[in-house]
N, C-alpha and C positions, 0 to 999 in steps of 0.2 A: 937139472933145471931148477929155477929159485922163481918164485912166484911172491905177490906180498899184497895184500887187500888189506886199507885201512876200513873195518866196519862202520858204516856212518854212524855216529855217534855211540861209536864203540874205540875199543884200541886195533891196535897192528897186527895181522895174524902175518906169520911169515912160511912157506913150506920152499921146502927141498927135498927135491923126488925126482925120481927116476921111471923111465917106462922100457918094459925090456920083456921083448913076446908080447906084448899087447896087453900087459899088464903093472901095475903100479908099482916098484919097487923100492927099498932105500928111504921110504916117506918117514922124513923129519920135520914136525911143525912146532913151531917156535912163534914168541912173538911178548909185546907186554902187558897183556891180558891179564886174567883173574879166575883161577881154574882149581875144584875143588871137589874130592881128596885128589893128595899129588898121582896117584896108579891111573888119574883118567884120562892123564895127557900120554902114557902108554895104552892106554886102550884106544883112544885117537889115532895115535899112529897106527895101531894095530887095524884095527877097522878098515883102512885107508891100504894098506901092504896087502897086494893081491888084487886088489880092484880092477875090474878090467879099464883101463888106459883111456875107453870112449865114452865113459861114464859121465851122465851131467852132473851139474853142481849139486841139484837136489837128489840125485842117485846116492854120490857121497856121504851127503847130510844125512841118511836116509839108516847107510851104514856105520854113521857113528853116532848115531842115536841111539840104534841095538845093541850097540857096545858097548857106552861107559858105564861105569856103575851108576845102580839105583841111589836117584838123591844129587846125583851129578849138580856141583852150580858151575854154571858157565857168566863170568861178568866181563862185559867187555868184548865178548866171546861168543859166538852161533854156530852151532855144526855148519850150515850154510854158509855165512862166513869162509869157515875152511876152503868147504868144496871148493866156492869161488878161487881162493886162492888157488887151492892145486890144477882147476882150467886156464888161472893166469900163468901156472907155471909153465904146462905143457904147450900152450899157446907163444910160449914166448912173449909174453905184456913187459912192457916196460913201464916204467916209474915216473911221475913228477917229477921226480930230483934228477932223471936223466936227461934232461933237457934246460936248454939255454930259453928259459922265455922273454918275449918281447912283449913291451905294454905301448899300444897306440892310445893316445888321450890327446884327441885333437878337436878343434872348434867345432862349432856348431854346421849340421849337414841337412840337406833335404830329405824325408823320408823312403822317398824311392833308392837317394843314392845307399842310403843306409843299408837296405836291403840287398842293391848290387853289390856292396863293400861285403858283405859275408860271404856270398856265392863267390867273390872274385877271390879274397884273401884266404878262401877253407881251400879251396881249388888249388892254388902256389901253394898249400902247408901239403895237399897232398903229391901235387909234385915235384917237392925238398927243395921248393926253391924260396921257402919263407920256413922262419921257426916257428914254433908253437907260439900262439900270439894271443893275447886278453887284449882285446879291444873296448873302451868303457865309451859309448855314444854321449855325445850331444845332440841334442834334437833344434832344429832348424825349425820348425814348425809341427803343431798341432796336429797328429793324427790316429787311425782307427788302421791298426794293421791286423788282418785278418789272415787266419792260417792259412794254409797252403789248399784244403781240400774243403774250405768252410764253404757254405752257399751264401753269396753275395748280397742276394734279398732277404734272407733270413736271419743275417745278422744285423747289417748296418741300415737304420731310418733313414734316408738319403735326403729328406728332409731338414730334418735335425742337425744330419752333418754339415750341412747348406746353409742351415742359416746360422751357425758355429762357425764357420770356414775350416771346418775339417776334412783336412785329405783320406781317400780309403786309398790303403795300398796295401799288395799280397805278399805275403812271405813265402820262402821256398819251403820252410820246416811246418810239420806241422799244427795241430794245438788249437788253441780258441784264441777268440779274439783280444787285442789289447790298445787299451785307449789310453794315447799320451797327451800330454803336454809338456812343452820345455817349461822346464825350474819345476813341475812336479811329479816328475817319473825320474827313476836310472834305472838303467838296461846300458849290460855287457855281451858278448861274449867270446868264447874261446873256439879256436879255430886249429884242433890237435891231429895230430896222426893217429890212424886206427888203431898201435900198437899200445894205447895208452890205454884202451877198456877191450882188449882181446879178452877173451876167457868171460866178460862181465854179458849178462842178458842184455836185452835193449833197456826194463826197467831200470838194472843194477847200473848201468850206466848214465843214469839221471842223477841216483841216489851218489854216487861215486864221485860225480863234477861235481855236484853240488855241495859237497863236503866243506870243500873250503871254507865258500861263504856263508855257511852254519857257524863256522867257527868264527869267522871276523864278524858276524852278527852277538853272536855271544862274548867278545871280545867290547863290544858296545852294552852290554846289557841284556839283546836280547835273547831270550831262551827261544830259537828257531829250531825245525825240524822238516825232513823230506820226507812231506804225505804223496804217496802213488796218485796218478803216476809222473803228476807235472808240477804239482804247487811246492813252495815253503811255506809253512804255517807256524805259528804262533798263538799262544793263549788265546789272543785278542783277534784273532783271524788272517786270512789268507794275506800275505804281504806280496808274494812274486810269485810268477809261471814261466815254466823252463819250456822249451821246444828244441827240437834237436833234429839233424838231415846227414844225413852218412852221404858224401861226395867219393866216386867211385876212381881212383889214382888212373896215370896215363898207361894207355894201356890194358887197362883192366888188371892193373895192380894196384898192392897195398892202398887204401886213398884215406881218407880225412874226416873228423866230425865234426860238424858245428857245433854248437850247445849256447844258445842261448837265453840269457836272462833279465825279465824287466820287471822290474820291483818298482810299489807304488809307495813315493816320497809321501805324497800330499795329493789329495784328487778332489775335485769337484764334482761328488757324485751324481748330483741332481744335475749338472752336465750330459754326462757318461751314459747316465740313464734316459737324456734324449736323444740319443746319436746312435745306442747299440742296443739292439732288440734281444732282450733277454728272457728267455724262455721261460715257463713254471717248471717244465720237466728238469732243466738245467737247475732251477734253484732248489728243486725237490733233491737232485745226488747230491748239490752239498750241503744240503742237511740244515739249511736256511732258510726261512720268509723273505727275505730282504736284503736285494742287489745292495745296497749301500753298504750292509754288515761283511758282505763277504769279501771284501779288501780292507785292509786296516792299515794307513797311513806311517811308514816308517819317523818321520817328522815327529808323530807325537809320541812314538813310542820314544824315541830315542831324545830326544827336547834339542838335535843336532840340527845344525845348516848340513844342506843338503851337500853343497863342495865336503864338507868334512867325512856325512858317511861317505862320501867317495874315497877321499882321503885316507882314511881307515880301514876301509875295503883292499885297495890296493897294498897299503901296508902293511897290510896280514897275507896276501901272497905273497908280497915280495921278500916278508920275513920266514917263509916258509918252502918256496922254492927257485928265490931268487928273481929280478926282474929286470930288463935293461929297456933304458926308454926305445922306442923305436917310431917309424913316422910311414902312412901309408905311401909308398913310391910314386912318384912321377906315371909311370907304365899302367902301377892297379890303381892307379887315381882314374887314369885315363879310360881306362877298362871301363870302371865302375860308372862312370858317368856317359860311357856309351850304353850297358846294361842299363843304367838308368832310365832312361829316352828310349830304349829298342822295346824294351821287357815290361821295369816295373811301372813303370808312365803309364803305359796302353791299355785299351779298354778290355782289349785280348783277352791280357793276361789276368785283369783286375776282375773281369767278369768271369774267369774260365768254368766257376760252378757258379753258374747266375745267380 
């Protein structure tokens, strides 16, 4: 079995192992990391040869910590890391590079439908009748999408959004709340098969999608990173929040992840701050006084037009695991915009935690 975990913002760990009587056999871990003295990437293996089979990632980690020599450096490189690898190996995870991606970039949509477009399209990726897909939105109008389990009056000023003409609508994933405008928000996201973060935690599988776009951020300039358990950060502060909803395949088979992201281009704080009720306790965990400070405008970070970071977004996946244009079908158009009106329209749905 061959397992491969790229570290966020580490290098490639790679293992090939074996399970044979419910234990680990054969473990060879390889990868191009930075590993020092050379007897500690045999102590690794060794650590790992024997393990029982059902061991979690941090069990692993746990065991090759007690084993390499004193002084060990690991660059590039985390016990944990490994572990992860050797549950992707035994799990069967597949790779980025084993797939044919498709990139939908299409005009400007309503936010409701935006919302049915991911329930409908993660749904088809789970059952194989769509590829693994980056979707990068256009926003049709101004709005306050609120997680999946948020309480309705306690986020959004219904005032405020009133007299803004801002829409509330819910998402199916979870997470806090996020306030857009067209021309100064982007939000993507991807719509993968489960077998893509098999082996990975729920956290590791934020850290793991989100890799990419670390790297086409840094590929611009900025020095990004994946803070627990949902943002990307920077020097200069919070830029995007991930959210993510596992769709369960037909049948009650293999199914699908969502993983979505919406990073702030350019925002009108003093806006934002009358529309969405932001709590003290909320600004006490992130370790802030001041709603305004805790998003920091990709625009000035980057001194880019906002098409461009898109632009360069996608041309860092596509140089890196390939990408074919594709276009939402006639069928999940049709889906989405019944979901739209049945679902995320309704007061139902939009109140379901008052």
């Amino acid at each position: 079995m061959h397992g491969e975990y790229k570290i966020p913002g580490g290098k490639l760990v790679v293992v090939d192992v074996e399970a044979e009587d419910g234990v680990l056999r054969h473990v060879r871990v390889a990868g191009d990391f930075f590993l020092e003295p050379d007897e500690a990437l045999d102590a690794v293996n060794g650590a790992l040869e024997g393990a029982p089979a059902d061991t979690d990632a941090a069990g692993l980690a746990a065991r090759i910590d007690a084993a390499v020599p004193e002084g060990t450096v690991m660059y590039g490189l985390t016990s944990e890391g490994v572990g992860i690898a050797v549950r992707r190996a035994l799990a069967h995870a597949t790779d980025w590079t084993d797939y044919d991606w498709q990139l939908i970039h299409e005009g400007p949509e309503a936010p409701a439908l935006h919302m049915a477009l991911d329930e409908v399209l993660t749904a088809e990726v789970a059952a194989g009748r769509r590829p693994p897909t980056l979707r990068v939105w256009e926003w049709g109008a101004p709005a306050v999408i609120i997680g999946s389990f948020q309480s309705l009056r306690n986020e959004v000023d219904p005032e405020g959004a009133a007299r803004h003409g801002i829409e509330v609508v819910r998402r199916i994933s979870g997470g806090g709340a996020m306030f857009v405008e067209p021309g100064n928000t982007i939000t993507y996201s991807l719509s993968v098969p489960e077998a893509l973060v098999q082996g990975l935690s729920f956290q590791d599988s934020y850290a793991y999608l989100d890799d990419w776009v670390l790297g086409a951020l840094g590929e611009m300039g900025i020095r990004a990173w994946y803070q627990p358990l949902n943002d990307i950060a920077t020097d200069q502060g919070k830029i995007a929040g991930a959210a993510q909803k596992r769709v369960v395949g037909p049948g009650g088979g293999p199914g699908a992840v969502l993983h979505h992201v919406t990073m702030s281009y350019d925002i009108d704080a003093d806006k934002m701050l009358e529309v969405l009720r932001i709590g003290r306790e909320k600004m006490s965990d992130k370790g802030t006084k001041s709603a305004k400070k805790r998003v920091d405008p990709l625009r000035r970070q980057t001194g880019l037009a906002r098409e461009a970071v898109i632009e360069r977004m996608i041309s860092s996946f596509a140089g890196q695991y390939g990408l074919t244009q594709g276009k939402v079908t006639d069928e999940e158009l049709s889906r989405g915009r019944e979901l739209a009106r049945t679902k995320f329209s309704s007061a139902e749905w939009t109140a379901r935690v008052p």
